[in-house]
C-alpha angles and dihedrals in degrees: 000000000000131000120256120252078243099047101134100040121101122207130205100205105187086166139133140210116346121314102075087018089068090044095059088038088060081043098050094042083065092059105257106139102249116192115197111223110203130172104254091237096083111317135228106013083234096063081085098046111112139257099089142195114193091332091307113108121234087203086069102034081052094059102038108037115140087022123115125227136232133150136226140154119222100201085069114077097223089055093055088045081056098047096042086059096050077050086066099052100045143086101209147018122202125198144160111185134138097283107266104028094099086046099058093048080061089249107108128128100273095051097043088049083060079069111045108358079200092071123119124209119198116184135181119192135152088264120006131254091295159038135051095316097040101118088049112118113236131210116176090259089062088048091048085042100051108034091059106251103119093054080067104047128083132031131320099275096013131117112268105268125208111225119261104260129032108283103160087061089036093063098031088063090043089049105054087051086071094052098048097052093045086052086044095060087035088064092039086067100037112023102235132105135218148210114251118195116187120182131215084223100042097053092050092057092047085047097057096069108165084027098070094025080067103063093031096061105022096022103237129133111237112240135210105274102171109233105336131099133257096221105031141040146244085019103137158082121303134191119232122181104279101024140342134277133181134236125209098207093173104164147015099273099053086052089056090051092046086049090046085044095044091046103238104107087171094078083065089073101021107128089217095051099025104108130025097255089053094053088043089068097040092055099132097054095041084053089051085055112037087047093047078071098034089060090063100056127054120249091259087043098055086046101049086046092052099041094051097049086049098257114126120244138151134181108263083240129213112220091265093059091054107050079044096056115111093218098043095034100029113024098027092036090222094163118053128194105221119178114236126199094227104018086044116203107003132150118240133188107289115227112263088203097103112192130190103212109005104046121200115237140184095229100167139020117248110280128269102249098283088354088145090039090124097026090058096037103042096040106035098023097035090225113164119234086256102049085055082048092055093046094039088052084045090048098238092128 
């Protein structure tokens, strides 16, 4: 195998859940050696999150594949000593707990660039280290909630709906990715590392783009429009006979090919239909007539139809019909089988970053909680057998 574009960076990943999880996931996957770092009593919160697979949650073995496993609790002296030397001899940390709780451990930025001014730490949290709501805890619906995002989401009437999956954590983690490399590179040049804090909130308003340019510039506050978009039609969602499949109509020439395709040329013309804008405004009746033609067809059948004529078109897929595609599951490899000491042979999330060169890979199933305890500390720490004894009889692993 080849080596990841990261091979050569070690990451100290002290996080939980998902958010930050899913940032030194999209780390490791690149090939940086990430060592997750759990409390022995029990480990990442998300080690007990269903579904299961032979008591081990694939949840957890999702989130922290490639990644290796110690232990150490922070409360105890002799952990944080630990934990101050793998400081030393990495690039990046990576947590996302409630600000100030790292600080107060006595582990907080300041005090960890005291011992590598190299070091990188990277931290997710509802609201960022500060500000007036700073000290509010953050879960991902309170990032969907605040930051707007779930005023906008749902159907005309209709209660605000967060987004099926976790996106504020989602973007959270991707964001913070970002961060992390560009402070990599930062530190490459000079030396010095920094401090980078992404919040759940924050990355949901830089993610709304035409939403909050809206109000900003006509003053209006963006409502729930179910699946279309704000600035093109028909761009939304369409019912065939046996599901459902979008169409992104985004100009004036696609809405002349759906009209030829649909057989009514006369809409091309029509004054009502003719631009975009118009078209914008008569949504509800454009959606009457493009889905009077959409209901005769299945949903392969209307895709098919569009994508040949240029127009572009895509199911509206369950999750069956997508680890079963031929392009995302096939071509793109965006489920993976992995081989897992406890779960067994089991299939994960693949990584959408495609390199050239340095591909990205899922090496190694998640840890075992401290599954990597005497490999890290007697390699990279040079503790004797009897010194992790000692720390494993205190509690402190």
């Amino acid at each position: 195998m080849t080596k990841g574009a990261l091979d050569g960076v070690r990451v100290l990943d002290l996080s939980r859940v998902l958010a930050a999880p899913f940032t030194a996931m999209m780390l490791a996957d690149m090939g940086a050696e990430v060592i997750k770092v759990e409390n022995p009593k029990g480990g990442d919160d998300s080690r007990r999150y269903p579904p299961f697979v032979n008591g081990e949650s694939s949840y957890y073995m999702n989130l922290n594949r490639n990644k290796k496993g110690i232990t150490l609790n922070l409360k105890y002296p002799e952990a944080k000593e630990v934990f101050r030397e793998l400081v030393k001899k990495a690039d990046i940390v990576v947590e996302n707990y409630r600000p100030g709780t790292m600080e107060k451990l006595g582990l907080g930025y300041e005090e960890l660039a005291k011992v590598n001014p190299g070091i990188i730490y990277g931290c997710i949290s509802g609201f960022g280290h500060y500000g007036p709501y700073s000290q509010r805890a953050g879960y991902d619906i309170i990032g969907q909630a605040m930051g707007g995002l779930m005023s906008t989401t749902g159907w005309p009437g209709g209660e605000p709906t967060r987004t099926g999956t976790a996106m504020a954590d989602v973007l959270a983690g991707l964001s913070l990715v970002g961060g992390l490399l560009a402070a990599l590179r930062s530190r490459d040049k000079t030396g010095k590392g920094q401090k980078v804090d992404v919040a759940l909130v924050d990355s949901v308003v830089a993610s709304l783009e035409i939403i909050n340019q809206i109000y900003l510039v006509e003053g209006r506050i963006p409502e729930r429009i179910g699946n279309r978009y704000e600035s093109v039609y028909p761009y939304d969602s369409f019912r065939t006979s046996d599901g459902s499949i979008v169409i992104g109509g985004g100009n004036d020439k696609l809405w002349a090919i759906i009209c030829e395709i649909m057989g009514t040329p006369q809409y091309i013309t029509d004054e009502r239909y003719d631009t975009n804008f118009k078209r914008i405004q008569s949504h509800t009746e454009v959606k009457e007539i493009v889905e009077a033609w959409t209901m005769t067809k299945t949903i392969d059948e209307a895709v098919d139809i569009l994508l040949e004529a240029g127009v572009p078109a895509a199911p509206i897929n369950t999750i069956d019909r997508v680890v079963k595609d031929p392009h995302i599951a096939g071509a793109r490899e965006m489920f993976v089988e992995v081989e897992h000491p406890i779960a067994g042979k089991m299939k994960l999330t693949g990584s959408h970053l495609k390199f050239s060169d340095t591909k990205t890979s899922i090496k190694n199933p998640a840890p075992l909680l401290g599954q990597h305890n005497e490999k890290i500390f007697t390699e990279l720490l040079n503790l004797t057998p009897e010194q992790i004894k000692a720390l494993k009889e205190k509690g402190a692993i």
